[in-house]
N, C-alpha and C positions, 0 to 999 in steps of 0.2 A: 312269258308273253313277249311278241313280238313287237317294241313300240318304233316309229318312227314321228320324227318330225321337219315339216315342211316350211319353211320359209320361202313363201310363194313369190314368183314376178309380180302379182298382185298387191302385195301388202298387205299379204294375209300371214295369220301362223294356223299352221292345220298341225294339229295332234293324232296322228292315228296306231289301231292297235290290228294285227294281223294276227287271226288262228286258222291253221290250216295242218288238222291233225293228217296225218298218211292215212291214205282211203278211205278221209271224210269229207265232210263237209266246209271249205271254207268261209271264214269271215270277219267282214274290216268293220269298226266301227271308227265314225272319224269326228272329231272336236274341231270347227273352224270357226275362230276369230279374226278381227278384222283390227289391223296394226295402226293406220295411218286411220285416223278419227276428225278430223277438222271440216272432211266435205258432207255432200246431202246423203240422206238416206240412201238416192238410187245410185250416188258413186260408192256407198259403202256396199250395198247390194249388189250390184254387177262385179265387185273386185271380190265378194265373198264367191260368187257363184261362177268366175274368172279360177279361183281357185279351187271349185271341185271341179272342174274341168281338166284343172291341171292333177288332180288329188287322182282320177280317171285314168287319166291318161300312162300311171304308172304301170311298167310291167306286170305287179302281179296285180294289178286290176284288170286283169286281160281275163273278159268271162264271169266278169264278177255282175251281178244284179242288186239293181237297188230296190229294196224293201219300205226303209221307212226313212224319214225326215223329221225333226222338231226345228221350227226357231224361235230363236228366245228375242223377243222385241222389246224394243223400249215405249213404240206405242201400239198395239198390235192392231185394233182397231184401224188405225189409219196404213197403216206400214202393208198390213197383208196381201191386201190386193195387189202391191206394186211391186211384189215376189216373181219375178217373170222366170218364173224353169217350169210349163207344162206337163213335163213328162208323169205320167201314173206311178205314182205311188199312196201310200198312208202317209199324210202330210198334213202336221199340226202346227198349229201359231200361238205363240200364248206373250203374252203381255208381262215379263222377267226381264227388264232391265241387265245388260251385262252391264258390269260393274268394272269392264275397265275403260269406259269411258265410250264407247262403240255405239251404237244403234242395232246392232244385228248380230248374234252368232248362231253356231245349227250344230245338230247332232246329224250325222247322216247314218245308214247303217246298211251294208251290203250281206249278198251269200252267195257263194260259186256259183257256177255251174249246171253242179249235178244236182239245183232245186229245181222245180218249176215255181215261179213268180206269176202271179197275176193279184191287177188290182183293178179296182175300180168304187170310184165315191170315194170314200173314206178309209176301206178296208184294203189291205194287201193279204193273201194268205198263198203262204210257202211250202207246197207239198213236197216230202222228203220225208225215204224210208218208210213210208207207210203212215205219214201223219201231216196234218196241216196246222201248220202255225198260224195264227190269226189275229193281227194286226190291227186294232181300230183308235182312230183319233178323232178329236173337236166333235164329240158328245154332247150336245147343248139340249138346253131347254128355256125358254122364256114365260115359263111359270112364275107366278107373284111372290115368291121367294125360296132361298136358298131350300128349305127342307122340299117344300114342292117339287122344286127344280131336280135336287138329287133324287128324288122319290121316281120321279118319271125318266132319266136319264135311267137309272140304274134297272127299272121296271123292260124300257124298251131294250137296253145291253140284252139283258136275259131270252129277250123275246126274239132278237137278233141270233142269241148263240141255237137258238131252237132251231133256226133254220139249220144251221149245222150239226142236228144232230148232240148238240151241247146246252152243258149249265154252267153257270157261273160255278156251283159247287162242286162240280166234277174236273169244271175244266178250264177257267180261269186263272188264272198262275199270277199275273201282277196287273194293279190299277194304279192311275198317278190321277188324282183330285184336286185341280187347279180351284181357289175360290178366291172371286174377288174381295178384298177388305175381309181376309181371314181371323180378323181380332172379333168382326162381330156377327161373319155368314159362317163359319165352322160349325157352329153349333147345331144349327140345319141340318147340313152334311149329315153329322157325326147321327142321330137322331132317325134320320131318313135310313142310311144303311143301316142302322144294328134292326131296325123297324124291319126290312126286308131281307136280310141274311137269313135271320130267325125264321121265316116263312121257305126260306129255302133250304134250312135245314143246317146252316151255320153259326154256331154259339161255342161258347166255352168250352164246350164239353166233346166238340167236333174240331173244328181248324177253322179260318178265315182265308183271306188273300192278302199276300205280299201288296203294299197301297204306302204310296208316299200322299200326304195331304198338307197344301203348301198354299203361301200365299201367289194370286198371278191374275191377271185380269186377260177370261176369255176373248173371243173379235166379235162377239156380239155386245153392243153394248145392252143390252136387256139383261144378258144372262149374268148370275152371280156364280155359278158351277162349271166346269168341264171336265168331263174323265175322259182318261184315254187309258187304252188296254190293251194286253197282250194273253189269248190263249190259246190252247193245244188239243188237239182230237184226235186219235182216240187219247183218252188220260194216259199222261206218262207219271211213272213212279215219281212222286212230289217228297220230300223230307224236311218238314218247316222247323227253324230256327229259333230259339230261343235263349241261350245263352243267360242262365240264372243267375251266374255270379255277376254279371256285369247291369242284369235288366229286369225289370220283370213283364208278367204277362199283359198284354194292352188293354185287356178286358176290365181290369184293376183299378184302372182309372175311368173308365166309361166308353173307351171307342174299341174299334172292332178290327183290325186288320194284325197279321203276323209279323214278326221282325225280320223274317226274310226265309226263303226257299228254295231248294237245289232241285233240280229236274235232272232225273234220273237219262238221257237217251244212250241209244246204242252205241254213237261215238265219243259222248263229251257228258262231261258234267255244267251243268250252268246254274249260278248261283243268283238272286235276286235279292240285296238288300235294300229291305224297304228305309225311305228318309228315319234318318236315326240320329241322335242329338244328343246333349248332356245328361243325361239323368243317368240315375242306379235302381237296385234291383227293388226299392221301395217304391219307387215313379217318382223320384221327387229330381227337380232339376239340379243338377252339380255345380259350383264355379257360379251363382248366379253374378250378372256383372261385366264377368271377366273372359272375352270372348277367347283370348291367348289360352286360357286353361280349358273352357269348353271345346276350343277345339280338337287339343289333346284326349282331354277323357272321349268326347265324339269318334275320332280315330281309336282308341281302345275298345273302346263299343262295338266296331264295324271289323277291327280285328280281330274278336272275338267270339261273333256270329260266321266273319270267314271261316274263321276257324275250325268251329262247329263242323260246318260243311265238305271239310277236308282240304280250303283253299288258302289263300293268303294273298295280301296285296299285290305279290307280283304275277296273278293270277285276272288281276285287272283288268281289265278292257274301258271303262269308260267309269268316267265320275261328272257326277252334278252336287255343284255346291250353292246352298242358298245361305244370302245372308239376311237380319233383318237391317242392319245400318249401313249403309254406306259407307260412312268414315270408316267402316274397318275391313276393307277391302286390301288397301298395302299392305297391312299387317298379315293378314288371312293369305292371301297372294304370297308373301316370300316365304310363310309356312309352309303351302303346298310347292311351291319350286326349290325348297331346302329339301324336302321329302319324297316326293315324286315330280322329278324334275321332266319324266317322257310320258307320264299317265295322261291317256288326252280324258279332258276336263273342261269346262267352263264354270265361271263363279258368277250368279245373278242375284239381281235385288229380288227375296220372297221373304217375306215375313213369316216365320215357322208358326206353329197353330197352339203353342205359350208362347203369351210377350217374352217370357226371362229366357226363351229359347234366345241366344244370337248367333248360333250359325248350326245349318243342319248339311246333311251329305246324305247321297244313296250312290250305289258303286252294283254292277253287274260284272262277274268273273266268270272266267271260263276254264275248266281243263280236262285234258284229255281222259278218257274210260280204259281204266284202269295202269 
């Protein structure tokens, strides 16, 4: 993988990862954090989005299209609206504290060229080779609680994919499941979707969706739930992950989603691992305690569903790291800049969905067909 890193005029550090298989499709994904931390929000805002200007402005961003956006806020609610970059895309807020002291960092995520881009509302979808990729963010609902909320968020996705032609169960490929106060709305969640998988034809005995489910407080303040999502049409050949010696199956313990999934296309292989954490192949959590050893076994976990997939860390392109404590953000930080010191990444405050979880990760890799 292609990494670079940018040390902006701004006072920014941008991480970015460039694929650009010959006579395919290119694309950057980019991790920007905000260096200089002492002023307001809208000076840390304008010096982040000072620096995709400049992230832009690079040569081989010449023709490149932006697709989607996340930022990770420390108050999302207040903070959102004062995101001044108009332009159309899929563009999500969520309420994840960076943890190195900041107000603000983003996931951006582009594609050549030779896609056509169109967005509008919520959705971006990327038609290319014969398929549209489909991009959706800030899923909400203000129903009286969590299981309602996911119940009807998840209800209208499916109702959503129908216009296109799609199901979640055909053609959904990954969800991320933001709940607010994930120690005690998770349960909701979890409840809500195995209630309607099952109706759509997804159990044990079929497959689920690649799904990180985290803690993060959406920009409504009502709602307790937000999923955002990414799927494909027509179905491209899916291969989900499992990795026995290191996990077991999710259903084991009561919730519904896959450890992760490679999408088969014509020029690339792309992998999706879903949030993944300390435990073994019994579901019991590893190292409880000891966030230094969970991180370790965590990274063997995610190396080992790469694996699976035919990839490997340096197959990389972007990482999300959650922690639940604060204090151990330096320690967790000089782990990942000992070990991938160019993988672009951010580390945010999200509570994983067990307390004795203290630090989880999801990672998306790419490589070339064959």
């Amino acid at each position: 993988m292609n990494y670079k890193i940018q040390n902006t005029q701004s006072g920014t550090l941008c991480r970015y990862s460039h694929f650009s298989p010959e006579g395919g499709l290119a694309e950057v994904h980019a991790m920007i954090t905000v260096e200089g931390r002492e002023d307001s929000f809208s000076g840390q805002c304008s010096r982040l989005l000072s620096a995709v200007r400049e992230l832009e402005a690079q040569p081989l961003m010449q023709g490149m299209q932006l697709v989607m956006r996340r930022f990770f806020l420390s108050d999302a609610i207040n903070q959102a609206s004062a995101i001044d970059d108009p332009r159309p895309c899929t563009t999500s807020f969520i309420g994840q504290s960076p943890l190195d002291g900041s107000k603000i960092a983003a996931w951006y995520y582009y594609v050549g060229p030779q896609a056509q881009v169109t967005s509008r509302a919520d959705t971006t979808i990327v038609s290319h080779a014969g398929r549209k990729h489909i991009w959706s963010h800030a899923q909400l609902s203000t129903a009286e609680t969590s299981y309602d909320q996911a119940h009807s968020i998840i209800s209208h996705y499916e109702t959503f994919l129908g216009t296109h032609g799609a199901t979640m169960e055909r053609n959904c490929i990954r969800t991320w499941f933001f709940v607010k106060d994930v120690d005690t709305q998770y349960r909701g969640l979890v409840l809500a979707r195995r209630e309607l998988f099952e109706r759509m034809g997804m159990n044990s005995q079929t497959h689920y969706i690649a799904s990180t489910g985290i803690g993060g407080c959406p920009i409504q303040p009502a709602s307790l739930v937000q999923m955002e999502s990414y799927a494909i049409t027509p179905k491209a050949t899916q291969r989900y992950l499992y990795a026995p010696t290191h996990l077991n199956r999710t259903y084991e313990y009561g919730v519904t989603f896959e450890r992760g999934v490679v999408l088969d296309l014509d020029d690339r292989h792309v992998c999706y691992i879903s949030g993944t954490a300390s435990i073994d192949n019994h579901g019991k959590v590893v190292h409880v305690g000891d966030v230094n050893a969970q991180a370790h076994r965590m990274w063997e976990n995610v190396e080992t569903l790469l694996l699976e997939g035919g990839m490997t860390y340096d197959d990389v392109v972007q990482m999300i790291v959650y922690l639940r404590d604060p204090a151990d953000y330096p320690l967790v930080k000089r782990l990942y800049d000992e070990r991938f010191p160019s993988t672009p990444r951010v580390i945010t405050l999200a509570p994983v969905c067990r307390p004795t979880w203290l630090v989880e990760m999801e990672v998306i890799a790419v490589r070339k067909n064959g």
